[in-house]
C-alpha positions as CSV (number, residue, x, y, z in Angstrom):
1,X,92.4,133.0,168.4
2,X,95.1,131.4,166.4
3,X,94.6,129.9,163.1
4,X,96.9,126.8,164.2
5,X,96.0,123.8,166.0
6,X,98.6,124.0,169.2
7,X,98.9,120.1,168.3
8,X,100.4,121.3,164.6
9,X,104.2,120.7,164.7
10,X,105.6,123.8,162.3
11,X,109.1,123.7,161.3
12,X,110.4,127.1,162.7
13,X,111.7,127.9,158.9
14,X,109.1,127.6,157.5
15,X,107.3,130.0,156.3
16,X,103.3,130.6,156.6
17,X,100.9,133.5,155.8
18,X,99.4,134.4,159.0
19,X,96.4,133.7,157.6
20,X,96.7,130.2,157.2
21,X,94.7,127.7,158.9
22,X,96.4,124.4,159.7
23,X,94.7,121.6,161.7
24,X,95.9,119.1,164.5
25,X,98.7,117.2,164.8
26,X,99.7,118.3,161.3
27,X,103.3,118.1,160.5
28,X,105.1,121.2,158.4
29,X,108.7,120.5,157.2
30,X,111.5,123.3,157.2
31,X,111.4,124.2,153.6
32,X,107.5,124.7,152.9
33,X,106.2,127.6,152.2
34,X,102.3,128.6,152.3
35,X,100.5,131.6,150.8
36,X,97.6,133.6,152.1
37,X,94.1,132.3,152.9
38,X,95.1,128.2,152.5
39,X,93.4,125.5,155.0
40,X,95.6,122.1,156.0
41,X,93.4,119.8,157.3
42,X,94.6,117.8,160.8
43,X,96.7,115.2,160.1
44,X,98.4,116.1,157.4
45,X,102.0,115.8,156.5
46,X,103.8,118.6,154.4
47,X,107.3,117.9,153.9
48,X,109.7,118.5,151.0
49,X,110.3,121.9,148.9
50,X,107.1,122.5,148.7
51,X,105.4,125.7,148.0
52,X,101.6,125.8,148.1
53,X,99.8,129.3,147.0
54,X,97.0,131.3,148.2
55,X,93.2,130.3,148.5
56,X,93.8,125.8,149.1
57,X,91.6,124.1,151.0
58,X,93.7,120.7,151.8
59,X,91.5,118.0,153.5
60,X,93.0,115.7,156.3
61,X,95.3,112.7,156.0
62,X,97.6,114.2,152.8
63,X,100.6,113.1,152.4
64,X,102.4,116.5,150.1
65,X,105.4,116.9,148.9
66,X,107.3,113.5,150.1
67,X,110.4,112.5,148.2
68,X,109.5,110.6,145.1
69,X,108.9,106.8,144.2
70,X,112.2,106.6,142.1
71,X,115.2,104.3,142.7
72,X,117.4,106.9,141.3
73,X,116.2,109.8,143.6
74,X,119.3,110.2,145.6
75,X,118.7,113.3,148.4
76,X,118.4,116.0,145.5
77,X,116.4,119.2,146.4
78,X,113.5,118.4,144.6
79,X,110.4,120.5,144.3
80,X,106.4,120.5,144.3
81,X,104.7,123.1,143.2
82,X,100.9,123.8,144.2
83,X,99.5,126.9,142.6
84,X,96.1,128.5,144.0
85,X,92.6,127.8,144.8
86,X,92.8,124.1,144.7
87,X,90.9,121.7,146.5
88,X,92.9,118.2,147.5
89,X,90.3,116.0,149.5
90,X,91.5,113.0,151.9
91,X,94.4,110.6,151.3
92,X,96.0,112.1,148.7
93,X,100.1,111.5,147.7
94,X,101.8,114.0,146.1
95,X,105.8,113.3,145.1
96,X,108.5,116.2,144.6
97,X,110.3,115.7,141.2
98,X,113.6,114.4,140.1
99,X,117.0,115.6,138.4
100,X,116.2,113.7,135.6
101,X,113.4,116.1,134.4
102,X,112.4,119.1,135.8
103,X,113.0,118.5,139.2
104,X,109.7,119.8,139.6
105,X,105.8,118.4,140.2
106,X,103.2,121.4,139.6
107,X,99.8,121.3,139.9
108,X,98.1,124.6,138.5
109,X,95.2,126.6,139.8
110,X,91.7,125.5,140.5
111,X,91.8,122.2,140.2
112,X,89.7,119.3,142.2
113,X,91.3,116.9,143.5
114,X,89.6,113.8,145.0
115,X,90.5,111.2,147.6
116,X,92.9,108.8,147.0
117,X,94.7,110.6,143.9
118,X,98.4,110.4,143.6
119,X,100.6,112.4,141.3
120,X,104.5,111.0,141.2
121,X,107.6,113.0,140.4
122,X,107.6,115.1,137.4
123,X,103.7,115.7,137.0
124,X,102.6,118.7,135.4
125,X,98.8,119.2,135.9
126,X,97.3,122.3,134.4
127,X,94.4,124.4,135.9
128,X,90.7,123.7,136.1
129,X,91.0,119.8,136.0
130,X,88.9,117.3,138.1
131,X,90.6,114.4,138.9
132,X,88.2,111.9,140.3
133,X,88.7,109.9,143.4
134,X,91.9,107.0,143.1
135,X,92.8,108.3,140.2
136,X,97.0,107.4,139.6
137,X,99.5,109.7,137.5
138,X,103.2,107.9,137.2
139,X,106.0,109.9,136.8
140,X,106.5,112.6,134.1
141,X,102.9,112.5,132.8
142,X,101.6,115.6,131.7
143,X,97.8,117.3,131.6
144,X,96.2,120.2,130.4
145,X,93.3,122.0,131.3
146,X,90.1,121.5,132.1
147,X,90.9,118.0,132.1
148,X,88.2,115.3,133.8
149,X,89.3,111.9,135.1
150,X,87.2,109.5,136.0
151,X,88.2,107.2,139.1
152,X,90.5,104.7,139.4
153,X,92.2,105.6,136.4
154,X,95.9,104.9,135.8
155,X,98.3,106.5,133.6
156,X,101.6,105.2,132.0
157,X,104.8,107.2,132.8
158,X,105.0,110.1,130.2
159,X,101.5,109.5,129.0
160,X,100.3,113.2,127.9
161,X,96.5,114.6,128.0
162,X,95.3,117.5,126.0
163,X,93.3,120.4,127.0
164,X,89.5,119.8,127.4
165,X,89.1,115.8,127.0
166,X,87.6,113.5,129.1
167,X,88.7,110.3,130.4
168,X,86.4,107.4,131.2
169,X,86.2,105.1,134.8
170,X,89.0,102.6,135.2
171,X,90.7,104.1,131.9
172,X,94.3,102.2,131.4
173,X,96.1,105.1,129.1
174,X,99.1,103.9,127.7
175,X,99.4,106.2,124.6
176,X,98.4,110.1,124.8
177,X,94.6,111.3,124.4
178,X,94.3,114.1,122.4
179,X,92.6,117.3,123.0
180,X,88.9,118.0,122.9
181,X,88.2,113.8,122.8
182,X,86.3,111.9,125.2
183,X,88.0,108.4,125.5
184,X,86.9,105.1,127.5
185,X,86.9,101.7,127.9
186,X,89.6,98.6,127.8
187,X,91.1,99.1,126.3
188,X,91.1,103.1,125.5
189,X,89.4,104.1,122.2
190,X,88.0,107.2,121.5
191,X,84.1,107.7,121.5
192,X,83.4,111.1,120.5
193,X,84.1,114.7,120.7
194,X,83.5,115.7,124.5
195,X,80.9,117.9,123.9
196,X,79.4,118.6,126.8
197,X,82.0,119.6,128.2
198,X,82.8,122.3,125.8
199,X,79.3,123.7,126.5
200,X,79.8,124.0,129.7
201,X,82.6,126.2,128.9
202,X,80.9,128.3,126.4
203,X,82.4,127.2,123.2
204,X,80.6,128.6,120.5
205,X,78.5,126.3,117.9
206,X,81.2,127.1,115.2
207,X,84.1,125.8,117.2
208,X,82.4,122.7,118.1
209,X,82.1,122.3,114.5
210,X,85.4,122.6,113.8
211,X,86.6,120.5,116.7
212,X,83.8,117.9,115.0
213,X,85.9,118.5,111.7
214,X,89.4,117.7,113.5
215,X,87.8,114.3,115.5
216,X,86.6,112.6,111.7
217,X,90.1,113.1,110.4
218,X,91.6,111.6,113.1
219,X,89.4,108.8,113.7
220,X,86.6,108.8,111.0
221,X,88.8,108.9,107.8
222,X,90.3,106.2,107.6
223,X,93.8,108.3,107.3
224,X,97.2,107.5,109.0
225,X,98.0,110.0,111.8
226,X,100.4,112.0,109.0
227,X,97.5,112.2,106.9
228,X,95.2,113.7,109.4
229,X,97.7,115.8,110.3
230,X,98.1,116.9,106.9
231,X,94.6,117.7,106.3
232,X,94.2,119.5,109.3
233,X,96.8,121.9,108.7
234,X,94.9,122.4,105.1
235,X,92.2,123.2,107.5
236,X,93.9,125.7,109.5
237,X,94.8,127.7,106.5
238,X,90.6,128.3,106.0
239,X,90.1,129.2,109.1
240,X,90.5,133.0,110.9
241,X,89.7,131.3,114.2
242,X,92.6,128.8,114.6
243,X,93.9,128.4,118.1
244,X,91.8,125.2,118.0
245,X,93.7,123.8,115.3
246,X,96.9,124.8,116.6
247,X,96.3,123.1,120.4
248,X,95.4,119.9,118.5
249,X,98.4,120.2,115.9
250,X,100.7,120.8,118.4
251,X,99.8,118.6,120.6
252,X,100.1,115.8,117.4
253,X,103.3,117.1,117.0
254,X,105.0,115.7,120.0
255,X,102.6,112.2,120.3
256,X,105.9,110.2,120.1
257,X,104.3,107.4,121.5
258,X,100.9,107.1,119.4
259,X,97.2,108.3,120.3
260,X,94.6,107.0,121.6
261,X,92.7,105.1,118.7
């Protein structure tokens, strides 16, 4: 039995593990390429330079790899990059990049995509993130890992997210959230350290600690950001466990357009 609907319209050039599955009246553009053991859902359009890994499971009524949302965008070959073991659920938009970054989108591995979520050119989306249903990522923004979004959230173009925060419902983020914070409302402040979520992933009671130690710098201190920065980095030279440190330091380092406060 073959693993493609005889409704699917394949591009003869492009190229497809035999083992993928690919629903009706899908549509599968010359320069896609799909890795072993991924699922297109029916009605789904794949079009671009696209390349999609192994272990997907991509729900109807996608819309991957279009040319992007950019006035400038003239024809160039543009990519979008889809790593493994993602799962993109219904109505989902996501843009090839442009020559005035990267030229590439790339989405990571294991992440959970929900309905309605667009990522624009230029998006780099790191691995194990949930990105809750109508969530909205402009051009160029970038995200870590094990990042959670809650719906209908928009992001600024360029906005950054570091590894292991949360965002709230309906955030509006217009300057960077760093890493390890949980962050809500309108607009965005910062409530807390998300600790649950680090939990969840095992982080030991000392490194919660020290994550604790990093959050009342930032935001219980009463410090400028140089300050904080300042006095984590006399924290770091205490420590013997610092790749905390250094995730949040680094990513402070290239906040050029503020934090969330």
């Amino acid at each position: 039995m073959s693993l493609i609907h005889p409704t699917a319209l394949i591009d003869p050039a492009a190229q497809l593990d035999s083992s993928v599955k690919v629903g009706a009246y899908t549509v599968i553009g010359p320069d896609v390429r799909i890795a072993a053991g991924s699922t297109i859902g029916p009605h789904c359009v794949i079009e671009g330079h696209t390349t999609i890994g192994r272990d997907n499971t991509i729900f109807q009524f996608n819309s991957i790899g279009a040319e992007p949302q950019d006035m400038k965008y003239a024809g160039e070959p543009t990519r979008l990059v889809i790593g493994d073991r993602n799962t993109i659920r219904e109505y989902c938009t996501f843009n090839t990049g442009t020559v005035q970054d990267k030229g590439v989108t790339q989405l990571g591995d294991d992440n959970w995509i929900m309905a309605y979520v667009h990522l624009a050119h230029d998006v780099l989306l790191g691995h194990h993130n949930v990105l809750a249903n109508g969530v909205t990522l402009a051009g160029h923004v970038e995200i870590g890992d094990w990042v959670t979004v809650g719906g209908l959230t928009g992001m600024l173009q360029r906005m950054r997210v570091g590894s292991h925060a949360m965002i709230g419902f309906q955030a509006h983020v217009a300057q960077d959230v760093p890493p390890f914070m949980t962050v809500d409302g309108n607009p965005l402040i910062a409530r807390a350290v998300n600790i649950v979520g680090l939990r969840r992933r095992d982080f030991s009671a000392e490194r919660i600690t020290l994550i604790k130690q990093m959050h009342k710098l930032l935001y219980r201190s009463s410090l400028t950001l140089e300050q904080a920065v300042a006095a984590m980095a006399d924290l770091k030279s205490q420590q013997t466990e610092v790749a905390d440190i250094e995730l949040m330091l680094n990513f402070l380092a290239a906040a050029s357009r503020g934090i969330v406060r």
